[in-house]
C-alpha positions as CSV (number, residue, x, y, z in Angstrom):
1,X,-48.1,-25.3,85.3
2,X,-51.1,-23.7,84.7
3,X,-51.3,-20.2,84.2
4,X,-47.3,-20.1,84.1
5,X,-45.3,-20.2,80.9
6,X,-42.4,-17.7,80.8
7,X,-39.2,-18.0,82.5
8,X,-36.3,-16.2,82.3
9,X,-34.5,-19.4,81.1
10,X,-35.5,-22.4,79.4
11,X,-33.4,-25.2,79.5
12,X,-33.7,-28.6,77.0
13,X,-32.4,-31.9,78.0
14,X,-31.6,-33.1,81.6
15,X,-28.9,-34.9,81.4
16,X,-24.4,-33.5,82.1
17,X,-24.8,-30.2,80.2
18,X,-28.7,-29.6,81.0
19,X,-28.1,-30.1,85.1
20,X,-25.2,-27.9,85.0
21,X,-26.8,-24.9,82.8
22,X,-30.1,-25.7,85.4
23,X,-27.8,-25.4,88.6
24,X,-25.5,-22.2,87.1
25,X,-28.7,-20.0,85.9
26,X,-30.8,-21.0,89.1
27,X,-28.1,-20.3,91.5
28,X,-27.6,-16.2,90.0
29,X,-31.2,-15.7,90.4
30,X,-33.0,-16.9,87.0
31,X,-36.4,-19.0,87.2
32,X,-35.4,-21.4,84.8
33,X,-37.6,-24.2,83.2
34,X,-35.8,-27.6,82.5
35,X,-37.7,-29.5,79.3
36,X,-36.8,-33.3,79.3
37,X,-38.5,-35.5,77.0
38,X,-37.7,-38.7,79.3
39,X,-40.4,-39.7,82.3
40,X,-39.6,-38.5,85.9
41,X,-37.1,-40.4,88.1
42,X,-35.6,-39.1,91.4
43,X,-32.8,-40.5,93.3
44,X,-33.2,-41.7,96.4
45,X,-37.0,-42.7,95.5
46,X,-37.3,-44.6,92.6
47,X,-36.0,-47.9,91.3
48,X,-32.5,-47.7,90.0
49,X,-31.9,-51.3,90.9
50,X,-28.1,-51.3,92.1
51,X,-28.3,-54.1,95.0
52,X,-31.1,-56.0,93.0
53,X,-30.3,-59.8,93.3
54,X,-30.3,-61.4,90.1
55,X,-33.8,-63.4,90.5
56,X,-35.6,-59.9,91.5
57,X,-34.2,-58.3,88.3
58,X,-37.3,-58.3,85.1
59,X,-37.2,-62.0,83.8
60,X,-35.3,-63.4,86.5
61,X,-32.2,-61.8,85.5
62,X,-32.0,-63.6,82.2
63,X,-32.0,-61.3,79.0
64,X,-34.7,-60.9,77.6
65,X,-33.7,-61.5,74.3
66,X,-36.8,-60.8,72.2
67,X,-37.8,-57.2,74.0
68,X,-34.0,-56.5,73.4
69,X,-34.4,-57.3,69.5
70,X,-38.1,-55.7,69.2
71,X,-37.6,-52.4,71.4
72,X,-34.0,-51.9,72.5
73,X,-32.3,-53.1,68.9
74,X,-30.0,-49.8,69.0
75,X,-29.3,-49.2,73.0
76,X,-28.9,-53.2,73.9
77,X,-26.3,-53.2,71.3
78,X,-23.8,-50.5,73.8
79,X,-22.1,-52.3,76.6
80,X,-23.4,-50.2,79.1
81,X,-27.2,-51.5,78.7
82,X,-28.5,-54.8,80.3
83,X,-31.6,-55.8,81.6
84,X,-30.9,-54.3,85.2
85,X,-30.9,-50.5,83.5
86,X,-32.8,-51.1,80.1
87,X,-34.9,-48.7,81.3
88,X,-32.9,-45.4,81.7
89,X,-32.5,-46.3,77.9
90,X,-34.5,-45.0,74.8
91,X,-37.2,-47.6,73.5
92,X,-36.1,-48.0,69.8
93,X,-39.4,-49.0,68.6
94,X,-41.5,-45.9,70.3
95,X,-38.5,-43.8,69.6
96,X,-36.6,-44.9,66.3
97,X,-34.4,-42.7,63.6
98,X,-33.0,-43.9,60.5
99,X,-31.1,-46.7,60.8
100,X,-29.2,-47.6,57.9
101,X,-27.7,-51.2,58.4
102,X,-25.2,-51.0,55.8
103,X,-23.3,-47.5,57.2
104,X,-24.9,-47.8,61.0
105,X,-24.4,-45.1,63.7
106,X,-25.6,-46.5,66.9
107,X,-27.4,-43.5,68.6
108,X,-28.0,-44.5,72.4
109,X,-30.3,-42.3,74.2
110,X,-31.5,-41.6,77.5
111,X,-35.1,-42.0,78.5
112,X,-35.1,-40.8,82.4
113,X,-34.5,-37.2,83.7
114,X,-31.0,-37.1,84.4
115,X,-30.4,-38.7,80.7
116,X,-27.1,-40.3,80.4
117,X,-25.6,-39.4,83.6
118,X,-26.9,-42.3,85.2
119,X,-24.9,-44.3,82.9
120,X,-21.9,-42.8,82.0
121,X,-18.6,-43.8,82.3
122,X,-17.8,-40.9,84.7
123,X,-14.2,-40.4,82.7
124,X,-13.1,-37.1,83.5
125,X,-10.0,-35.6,81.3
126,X,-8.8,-31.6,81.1
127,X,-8.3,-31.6,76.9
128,X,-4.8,-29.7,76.6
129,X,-3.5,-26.7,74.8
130,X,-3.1,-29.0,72.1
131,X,-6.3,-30.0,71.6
132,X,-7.4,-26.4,71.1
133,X,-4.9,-25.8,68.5
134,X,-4.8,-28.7,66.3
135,X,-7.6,-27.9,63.9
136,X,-5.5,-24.1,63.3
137,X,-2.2,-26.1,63.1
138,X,-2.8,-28.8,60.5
139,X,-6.2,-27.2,58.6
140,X,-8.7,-29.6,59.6
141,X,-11.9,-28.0,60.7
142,X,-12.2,-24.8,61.5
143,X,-10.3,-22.9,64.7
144,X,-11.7,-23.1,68.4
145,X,-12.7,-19.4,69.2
146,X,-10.8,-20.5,72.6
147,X,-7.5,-22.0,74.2
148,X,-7.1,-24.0,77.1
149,X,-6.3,-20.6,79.4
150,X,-9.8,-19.4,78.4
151,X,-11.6,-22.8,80.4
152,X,-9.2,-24.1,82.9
153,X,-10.5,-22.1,85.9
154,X,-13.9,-23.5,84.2
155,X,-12.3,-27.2,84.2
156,X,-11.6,-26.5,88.4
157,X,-14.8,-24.9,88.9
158,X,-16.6,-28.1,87.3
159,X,-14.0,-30.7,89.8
160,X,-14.6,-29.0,92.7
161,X,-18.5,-29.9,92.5
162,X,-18.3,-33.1,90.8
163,X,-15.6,-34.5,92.7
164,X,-13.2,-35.9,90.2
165,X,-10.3,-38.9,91.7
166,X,-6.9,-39.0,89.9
167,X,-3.2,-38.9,90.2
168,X,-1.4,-36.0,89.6
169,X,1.0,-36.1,86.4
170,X,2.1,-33.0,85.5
171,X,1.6,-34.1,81.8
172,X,0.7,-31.3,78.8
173,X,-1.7,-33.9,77.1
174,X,-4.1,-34.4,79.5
175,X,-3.1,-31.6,82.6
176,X,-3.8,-32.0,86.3
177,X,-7.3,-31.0,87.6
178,X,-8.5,-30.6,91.3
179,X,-8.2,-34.3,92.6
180,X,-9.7,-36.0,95.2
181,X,-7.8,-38.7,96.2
182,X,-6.5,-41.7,93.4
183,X,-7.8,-44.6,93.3
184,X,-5.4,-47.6,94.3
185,X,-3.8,-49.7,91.3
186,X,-3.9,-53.6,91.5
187,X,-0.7,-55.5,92.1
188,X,-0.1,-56.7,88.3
189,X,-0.9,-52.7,87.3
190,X,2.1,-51.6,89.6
191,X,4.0,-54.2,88.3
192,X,3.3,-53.1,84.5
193,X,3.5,-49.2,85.7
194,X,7.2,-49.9,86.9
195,X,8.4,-52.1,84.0
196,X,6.8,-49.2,81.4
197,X,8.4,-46.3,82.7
198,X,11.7,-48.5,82.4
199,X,11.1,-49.8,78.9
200,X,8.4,-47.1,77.4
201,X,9.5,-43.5,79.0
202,X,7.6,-41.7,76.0
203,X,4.4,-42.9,77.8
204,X,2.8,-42.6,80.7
205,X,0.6,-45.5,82.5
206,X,-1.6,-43.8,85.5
207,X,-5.3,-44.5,86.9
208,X,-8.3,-43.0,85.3
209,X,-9.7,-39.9,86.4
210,X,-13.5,-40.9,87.4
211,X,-16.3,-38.0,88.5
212,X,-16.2,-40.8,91.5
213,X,-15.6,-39.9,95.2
214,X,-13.0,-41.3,97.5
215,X,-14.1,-39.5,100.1
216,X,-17.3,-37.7,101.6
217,X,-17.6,-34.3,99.4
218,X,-20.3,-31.8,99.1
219,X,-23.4,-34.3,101.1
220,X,-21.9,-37.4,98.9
221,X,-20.7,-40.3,100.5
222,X,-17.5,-42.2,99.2
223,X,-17.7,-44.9,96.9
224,X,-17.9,-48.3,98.6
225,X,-17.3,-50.2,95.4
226,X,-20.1,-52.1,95.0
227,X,-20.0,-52.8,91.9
228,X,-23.2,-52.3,89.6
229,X,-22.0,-48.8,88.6
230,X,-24.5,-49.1,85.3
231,X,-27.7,-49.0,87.7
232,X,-27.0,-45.8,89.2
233,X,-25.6,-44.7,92.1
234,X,-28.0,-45.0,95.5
235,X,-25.4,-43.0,97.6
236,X,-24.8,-40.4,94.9
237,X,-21.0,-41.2,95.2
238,X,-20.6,-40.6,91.4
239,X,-21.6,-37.8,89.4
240,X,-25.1,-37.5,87.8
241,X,-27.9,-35.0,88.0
242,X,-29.8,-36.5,89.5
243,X,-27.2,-36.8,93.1
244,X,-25.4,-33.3,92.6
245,X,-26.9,-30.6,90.4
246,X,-30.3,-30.9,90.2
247,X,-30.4,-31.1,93.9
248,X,-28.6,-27.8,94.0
249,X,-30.9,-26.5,91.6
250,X,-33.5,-27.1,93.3
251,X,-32.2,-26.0,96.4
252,X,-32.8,-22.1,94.9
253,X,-36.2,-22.5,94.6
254,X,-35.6,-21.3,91.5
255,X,-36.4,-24.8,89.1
256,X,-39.4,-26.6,87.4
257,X,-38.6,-29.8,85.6
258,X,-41.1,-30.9,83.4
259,X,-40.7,-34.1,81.9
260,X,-42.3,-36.2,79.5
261,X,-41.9,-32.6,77.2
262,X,-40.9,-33.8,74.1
263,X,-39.5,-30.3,72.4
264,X,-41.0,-29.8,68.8
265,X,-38.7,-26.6,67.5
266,X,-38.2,-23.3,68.7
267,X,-39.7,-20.0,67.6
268,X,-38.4,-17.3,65.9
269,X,-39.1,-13.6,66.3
270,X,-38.0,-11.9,63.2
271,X,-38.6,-8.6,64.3
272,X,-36.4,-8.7,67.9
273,X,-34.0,-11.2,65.8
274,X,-34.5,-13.3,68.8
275,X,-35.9,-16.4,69.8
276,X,-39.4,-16.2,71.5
277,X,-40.9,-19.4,72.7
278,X,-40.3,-23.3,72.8
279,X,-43.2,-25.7,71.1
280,X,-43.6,-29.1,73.4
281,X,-45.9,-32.1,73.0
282,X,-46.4,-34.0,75.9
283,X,-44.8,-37.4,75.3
284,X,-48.5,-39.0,77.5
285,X,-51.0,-37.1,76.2
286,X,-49.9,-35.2,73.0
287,X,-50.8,-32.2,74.3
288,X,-49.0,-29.0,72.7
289,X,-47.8,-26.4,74.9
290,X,-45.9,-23.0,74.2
291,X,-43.3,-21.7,76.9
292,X,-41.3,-18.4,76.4
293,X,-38.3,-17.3,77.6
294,X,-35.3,-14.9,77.5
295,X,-33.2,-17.4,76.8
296,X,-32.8,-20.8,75.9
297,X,-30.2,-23.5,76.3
298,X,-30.0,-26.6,74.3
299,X,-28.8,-29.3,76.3
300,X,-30.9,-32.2,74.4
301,X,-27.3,-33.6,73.6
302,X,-25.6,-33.6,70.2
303,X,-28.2,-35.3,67.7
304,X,-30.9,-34.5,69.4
305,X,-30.5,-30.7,69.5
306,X,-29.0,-30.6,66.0
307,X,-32.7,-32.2,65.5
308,X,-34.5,-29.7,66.9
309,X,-33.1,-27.1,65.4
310,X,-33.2,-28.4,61.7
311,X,-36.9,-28.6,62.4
312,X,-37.2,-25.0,63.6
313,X,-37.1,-23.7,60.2
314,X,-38.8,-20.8,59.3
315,X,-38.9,-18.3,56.4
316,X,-36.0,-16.5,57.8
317,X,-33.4,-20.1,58.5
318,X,-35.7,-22.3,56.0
319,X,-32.3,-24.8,56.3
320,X,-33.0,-24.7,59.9
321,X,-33.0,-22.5,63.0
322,X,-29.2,-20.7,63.3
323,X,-28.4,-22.4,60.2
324,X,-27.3,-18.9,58.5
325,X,-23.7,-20.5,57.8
326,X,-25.1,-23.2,56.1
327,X,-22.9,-26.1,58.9
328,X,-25.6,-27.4,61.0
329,X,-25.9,-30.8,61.1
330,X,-22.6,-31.4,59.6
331,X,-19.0,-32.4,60.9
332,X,-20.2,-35.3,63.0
333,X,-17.5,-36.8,64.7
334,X,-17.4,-39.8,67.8
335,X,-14.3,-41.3,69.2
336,X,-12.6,-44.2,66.9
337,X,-13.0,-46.7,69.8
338,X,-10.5,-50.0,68.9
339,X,-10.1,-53.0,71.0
340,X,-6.3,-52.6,70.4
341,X,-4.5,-55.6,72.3
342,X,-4.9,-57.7,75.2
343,X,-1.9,-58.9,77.4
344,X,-2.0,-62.5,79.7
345,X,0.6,-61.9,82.9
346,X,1.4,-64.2,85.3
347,X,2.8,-62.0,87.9
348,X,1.2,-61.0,91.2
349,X,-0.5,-64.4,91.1
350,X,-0.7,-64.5,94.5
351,X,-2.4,-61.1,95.3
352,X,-6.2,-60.6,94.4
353,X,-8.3,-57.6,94.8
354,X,-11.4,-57.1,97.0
355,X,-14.7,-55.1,95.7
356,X,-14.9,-53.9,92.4
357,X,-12.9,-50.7,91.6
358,X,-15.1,-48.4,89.4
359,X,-12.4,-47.1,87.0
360,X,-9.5,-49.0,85.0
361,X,-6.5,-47.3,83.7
362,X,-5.2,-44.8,81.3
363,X,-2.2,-43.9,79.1
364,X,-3.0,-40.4,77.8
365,X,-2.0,-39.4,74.5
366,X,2.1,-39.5,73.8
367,X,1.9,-39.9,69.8
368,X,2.2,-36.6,67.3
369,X,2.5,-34.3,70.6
370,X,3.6,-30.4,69.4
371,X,5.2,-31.9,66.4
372,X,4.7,-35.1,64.1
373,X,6.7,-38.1,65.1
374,X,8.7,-39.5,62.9
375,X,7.2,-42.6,62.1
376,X,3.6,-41.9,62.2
377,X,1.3,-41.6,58.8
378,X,-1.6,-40.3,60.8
379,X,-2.1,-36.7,62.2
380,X,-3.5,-36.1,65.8
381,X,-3.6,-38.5,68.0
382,X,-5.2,-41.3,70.5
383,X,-5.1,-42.4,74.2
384,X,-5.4,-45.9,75.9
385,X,-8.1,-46.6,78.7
386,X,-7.0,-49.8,80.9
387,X,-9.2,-53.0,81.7
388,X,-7.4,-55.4,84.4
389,X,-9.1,-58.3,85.8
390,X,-8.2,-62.0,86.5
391,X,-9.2,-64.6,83.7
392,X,-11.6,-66.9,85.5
393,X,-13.7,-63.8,86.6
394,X,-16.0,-64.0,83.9
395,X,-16.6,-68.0,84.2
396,X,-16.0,-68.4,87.8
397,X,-19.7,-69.8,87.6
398,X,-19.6,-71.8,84.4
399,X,-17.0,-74.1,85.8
400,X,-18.3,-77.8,86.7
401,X,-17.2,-79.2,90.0
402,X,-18.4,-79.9,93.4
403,X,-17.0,-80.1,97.0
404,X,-14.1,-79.5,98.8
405,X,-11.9,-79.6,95.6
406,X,-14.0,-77.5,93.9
407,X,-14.0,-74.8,96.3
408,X,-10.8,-74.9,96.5
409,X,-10.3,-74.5,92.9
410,X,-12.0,-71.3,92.9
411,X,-9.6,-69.7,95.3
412,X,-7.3,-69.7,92.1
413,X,-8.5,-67.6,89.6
414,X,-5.9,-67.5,87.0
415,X,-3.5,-65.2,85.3
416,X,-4.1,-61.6,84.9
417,X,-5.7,-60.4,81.7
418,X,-4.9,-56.5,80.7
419,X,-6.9,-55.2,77.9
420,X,-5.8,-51.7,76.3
421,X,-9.2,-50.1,74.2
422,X,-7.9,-47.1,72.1
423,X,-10.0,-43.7,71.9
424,X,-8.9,-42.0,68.3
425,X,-9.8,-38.8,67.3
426,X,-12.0,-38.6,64.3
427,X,-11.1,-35.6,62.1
428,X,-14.5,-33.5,61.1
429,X,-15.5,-33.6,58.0
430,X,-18.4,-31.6,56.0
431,X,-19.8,-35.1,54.7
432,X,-20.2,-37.2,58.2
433,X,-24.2,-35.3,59.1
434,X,-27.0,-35.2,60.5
435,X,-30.2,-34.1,58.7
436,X,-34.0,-34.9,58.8
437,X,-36.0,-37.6,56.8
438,X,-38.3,-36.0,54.0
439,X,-40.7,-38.5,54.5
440,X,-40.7,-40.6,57.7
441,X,-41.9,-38.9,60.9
442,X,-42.2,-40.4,64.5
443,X,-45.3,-40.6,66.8
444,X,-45.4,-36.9,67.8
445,X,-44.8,-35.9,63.4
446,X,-41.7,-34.4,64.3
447,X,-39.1,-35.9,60.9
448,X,-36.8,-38.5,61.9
449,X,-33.2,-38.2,62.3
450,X,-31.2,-39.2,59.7
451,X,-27.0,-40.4,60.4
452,X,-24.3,-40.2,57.6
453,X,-21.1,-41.1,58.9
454,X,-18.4,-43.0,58.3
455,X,-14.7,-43.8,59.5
456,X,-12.3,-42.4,57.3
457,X,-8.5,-42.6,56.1
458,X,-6.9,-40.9,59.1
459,X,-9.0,-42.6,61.8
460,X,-8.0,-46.4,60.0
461,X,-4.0,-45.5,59.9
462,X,-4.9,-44.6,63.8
463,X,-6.4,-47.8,64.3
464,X,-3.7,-49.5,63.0
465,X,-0.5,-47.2,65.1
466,X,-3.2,-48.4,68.3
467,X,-2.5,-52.3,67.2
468,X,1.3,-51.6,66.4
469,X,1.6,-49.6,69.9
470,X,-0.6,-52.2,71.7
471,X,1.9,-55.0,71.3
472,X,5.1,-52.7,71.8
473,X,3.0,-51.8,75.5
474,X,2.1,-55.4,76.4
475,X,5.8,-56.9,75.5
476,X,7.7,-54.0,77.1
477,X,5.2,-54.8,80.4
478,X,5.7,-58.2,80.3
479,X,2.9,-60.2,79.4
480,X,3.1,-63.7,79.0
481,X,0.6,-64.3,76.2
482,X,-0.1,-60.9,73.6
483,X,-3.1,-60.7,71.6
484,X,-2.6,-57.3,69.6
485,X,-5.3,-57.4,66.1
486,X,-7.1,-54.1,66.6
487,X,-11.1,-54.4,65.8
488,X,-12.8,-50.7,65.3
489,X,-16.5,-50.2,66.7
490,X,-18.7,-48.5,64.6
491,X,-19.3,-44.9,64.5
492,X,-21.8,-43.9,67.7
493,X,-20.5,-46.8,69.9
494,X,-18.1,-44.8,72.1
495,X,-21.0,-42.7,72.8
496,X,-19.1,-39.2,72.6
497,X,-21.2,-38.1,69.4
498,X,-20.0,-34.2,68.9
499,X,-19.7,-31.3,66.6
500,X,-22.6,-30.9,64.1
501,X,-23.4,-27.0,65.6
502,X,-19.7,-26.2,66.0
503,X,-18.1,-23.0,67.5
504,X,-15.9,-20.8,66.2
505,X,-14.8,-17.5,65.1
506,X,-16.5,-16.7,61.4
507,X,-19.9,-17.0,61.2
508,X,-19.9,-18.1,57.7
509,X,-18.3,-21.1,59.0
510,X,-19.5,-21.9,62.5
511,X,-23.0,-22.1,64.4
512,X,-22.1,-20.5,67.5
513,X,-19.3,-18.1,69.2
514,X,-16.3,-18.5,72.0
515,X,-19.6,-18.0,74.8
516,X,-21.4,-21.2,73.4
517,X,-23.4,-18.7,71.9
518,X,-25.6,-18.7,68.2
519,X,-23.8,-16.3,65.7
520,X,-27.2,-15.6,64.2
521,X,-29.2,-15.6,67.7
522,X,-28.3,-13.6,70.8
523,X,-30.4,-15.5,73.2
524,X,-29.5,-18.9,72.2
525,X,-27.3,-20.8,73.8
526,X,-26.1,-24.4,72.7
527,X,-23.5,-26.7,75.0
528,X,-23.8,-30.1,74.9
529,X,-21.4,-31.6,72.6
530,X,-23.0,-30.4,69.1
531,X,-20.9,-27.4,70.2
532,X,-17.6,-28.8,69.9
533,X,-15.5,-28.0,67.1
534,X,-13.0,-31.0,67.1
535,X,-13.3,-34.4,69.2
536,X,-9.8,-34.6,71.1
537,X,-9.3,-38.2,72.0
538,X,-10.3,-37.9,75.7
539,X,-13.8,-38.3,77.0
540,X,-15.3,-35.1,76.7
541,X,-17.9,-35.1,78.9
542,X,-15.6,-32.8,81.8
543,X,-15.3,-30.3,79.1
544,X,-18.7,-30.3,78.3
545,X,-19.5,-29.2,81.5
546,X,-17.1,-26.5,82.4
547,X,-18.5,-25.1,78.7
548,X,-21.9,-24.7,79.9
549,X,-20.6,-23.2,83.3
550,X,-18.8,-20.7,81.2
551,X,-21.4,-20.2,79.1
552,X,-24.2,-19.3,81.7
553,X,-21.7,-17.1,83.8
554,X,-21.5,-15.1,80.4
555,X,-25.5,-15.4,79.4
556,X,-26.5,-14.3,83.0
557,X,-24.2,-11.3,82.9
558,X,-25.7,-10.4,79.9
559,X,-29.2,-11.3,80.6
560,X,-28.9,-8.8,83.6
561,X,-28.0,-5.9,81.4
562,X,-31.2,-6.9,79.4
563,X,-29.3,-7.8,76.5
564,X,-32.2,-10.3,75.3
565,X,-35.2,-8.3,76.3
């Protein structure tokens, strides 16, 4: 860009948050400058490898165990990442942070523009009143500067672009959005919906809620159910940048990507008490660049922006950039994710299912809702997301045979197998952090992240209600066979990392305010989920979103009164 380096907005990271503070700021007239650190990748042109046969996949569709151990130790470890998409996914080796083996966090990156919303799950759940008032309620954490009034026209502003499918519920937990059409339920899942609301009428069994279209919406065709979701999406039919807001973006002629921009820290003018300019290093050349802007939104997602800005220290935040309150970096949190029970049912063996539906099922939280139950030790609470699929799926091709017989056992594929995984919400706490190595640097001499965090006594007696509450679920619905011994993931493996630049309403306590914005720097705005000041237990990526649309409606109106000149 030569000859060009200001912009009215620069925004960091490409991925959920950074595509929807690109689209907002573009579409009310800013020239805004996206920064990704990952190599270029546009959909509808390059390789995203969804209809790939196997034997045109790298290595013949085999894993390729040794690159996975020697560059993709971290990512390969997710269940998202196989050899098909390994590359949307950080290289561990180029890329690494301190990974302690003994207290792991497994950090899984993006590495493509677009970041992780070519992989996501595409789980899209309102957080309730509740969720905004817990931390006030019980005295963990600090208070949200906001309540669910202040982003549910934000929440229907986000569905009505993304396209979100669901079933109405008319539940306070996790409330009703702007549906497209619901996806259908299998056979055995209508059969274990009707026996629940019998036996279990404190909970509710519905489908999920994916950012996936049942029907054409805004130039997006309908899902066809194809199946390799995890490749990305060639017909755009489920949320990323890349298919919806990017292209809109763009569409302004208002946008530069650059990637391969690896941001180094962010400059602070003492004198305008403002920030003045973002330091990059090309990730190809190592050539440093300066751009400036009147704003700037960090969108680099939750570690990585918490990085940046613990190495933006200066004379005036010598513990890092916005860091006057002394909480960056700390109150980590991630979902408690537990494999919580599994359930064999021999009902509805003579119905089957055709294509692959891109969503399981989901019983949203019913435990400790507006007051404690009586027999729970825990506060807060979880939810259940739904797996159904029949049992010879999985070895369908590892079974020996041959002929007519053979065939014919394959048109019998077994009982029904209904797995319940647990999302827990992880309490913040000053100790679970994020801070920078003193001595190890990567390849660009920017310090390496360090990860302290650890499950603690709350999330365990949550883990062990989610085993209890498994097996009541799977015995009141019927199943046959119930496996209920629930086996917590480590911290970073539900991928919703959160909460180490935190909102709320004292600055002594808090990094930013109610707008998303820093407490200690007008023109920075943070809203990816560092900014979140407790996890919930649903996926948080929706709210994420309708944040940063909040938060740019707010930072353009001010930008126009030339707040941040």
């Amino acid at each position: 860009m030569p000859g060009k380096n200001h912009f009215d907005a620069i925004v960091v990271g490409s991925g959920i948050t950074g595509g929807w503070a690109a689209k907002e700021l573009t579409e009310k007239g800013l020239k805004v400058l996206v920064l990704e650190r990952g190599s270029e990748l546009v959909h509808g042109r390059d390789y995203l490898g969804e209809h790939v046969p196997p034997w045109k996949l790298p290595n013949g569709g085999f894993p390729d165990r040794e690159l996975n151990k020697s560059d993709y130790a971290i990512q390969h470890h997710s269940a998202p990442v196989d050899d098909s998409n390994r590359h949307f996914f950080n290289n561990d080796r180029l890329n690494p942070y301190v990974f302690d083996k003994d207290n792991p966090f497994y950090w899984v990156r993006g590495s493509r523009v677009g970041g992780r919303s070519l992989v996501w799950g595409r789980q899209c759940y309102r957080r309730g009143a509740q969720d905004f008032e817990d931390n006030a309620r019980d005295g963990h954490g600090v208070d949200w500067p906001l309540r669910y009034d202040d982003i549910k026209e934000w929440y229907s502003y986000v569905e009505r672009f993304i396209g979100v499918s669901g079933q109405t519920e008319g539940l306070e937990s996790v409330p009703d959005g702007e549906f497209l059409p619901p996806m259908g339920m299998y056979a055995v899942e209508k059969t274990i919906k009707r026996r629940l609301t019998k036996e279990c009428p404190d909970l509710t069994f519905t489908i999920g809620r994916p950012a996936i279209l049942t029907r054409h919406h805004n130039g997006r065709a309908a899902c066809h159910y194809c199946g390799p979701c995890p490749r990305g999406c060639s017909t755009g039919s489920y949320f990323s940048t890349q298919s919806s807001t990017l292209p809109a973006a763009q569409a302004t002629g208002n946008l530069t990507v650059r990637p391969d921009s690896v941001v180094e820290s962010l400059v602070y003018d003492a004198e305008k008490r403002r920030l003045s300019a973002v330091r990059v290093i090309d990730a190809n050349t190592k050539e440093k660049f300066t751009f400036s802007a009147d704003m700037v939104f960090l969108c680099a997602s939750t570690i990585a922006s918490t990085q940046i800005l613990l190495n933006s220290r200066s004379e005036h935040f010598p513990n890092g950039l916005a860091n006057s309150s002394g909480v960056l970096g700390r109150y980590l949190m991630d979902h408690h994710m537990v494999s919580a029970g599994v359930g064999i049912f021999m009902d509805d063996l003579d119905r089957y299912y055709y294509g692959y539906r891109p969503t399981g099922g989901y019983i949203p939280r019913y435990r400790n809702l507006n007051e404690q139950d009586e027999d729970a030790d825990f506060i807060r609470g979880y939810s259940f997301q739904t797996f159904t699929l029949r049992m010879d799926y999985r070895f369908t091709f590892k079974r020996a045979g041959f002929g007519a017989a053979y065939k014919e056992s394959l048109r019998k594929p077994g009982p029904w197998m209904f797995a319940l995984t647990g999302f827990g919400e992880c309490l913040p706490h000053r100790d679970n952090r994020v801070f920078l190595d003193p001595v190890k640097k990567d390849r660009y001499g920017i310090p390496l992240v360090n990860i302290d965090m650890g499950w603690r006594d709350n999330e365990h007696k949550i883990r062990r209600d989610m085993g209890r509450q498994a097996q009541r679920i799977l015995t009141a619905a019927g199943a046959a066979v119930v496996m209920a011994d629930p086996q917590a993931r480590d911290p970073g493996e539900a991928i919703h990392e959160m909460g180490t630049a935190r909102m709320g309403l004292d600055p002594k306590t808090s990094v930013l305010n109610g707008w998303n914005q820093s407490h200690d720097i007008p023109n920075l705005f943070i809203t990816d989920g560092a900014a979140m000041t407790s996890s919930g237990n649903t996926n948080p990526s929706l709210t994420y979103m309708a944040l940063t649309a909040r938060a740019c409606d707010y930072a353009a109106k001010q930008w126009k009164k030339g707040v941040f000149a």
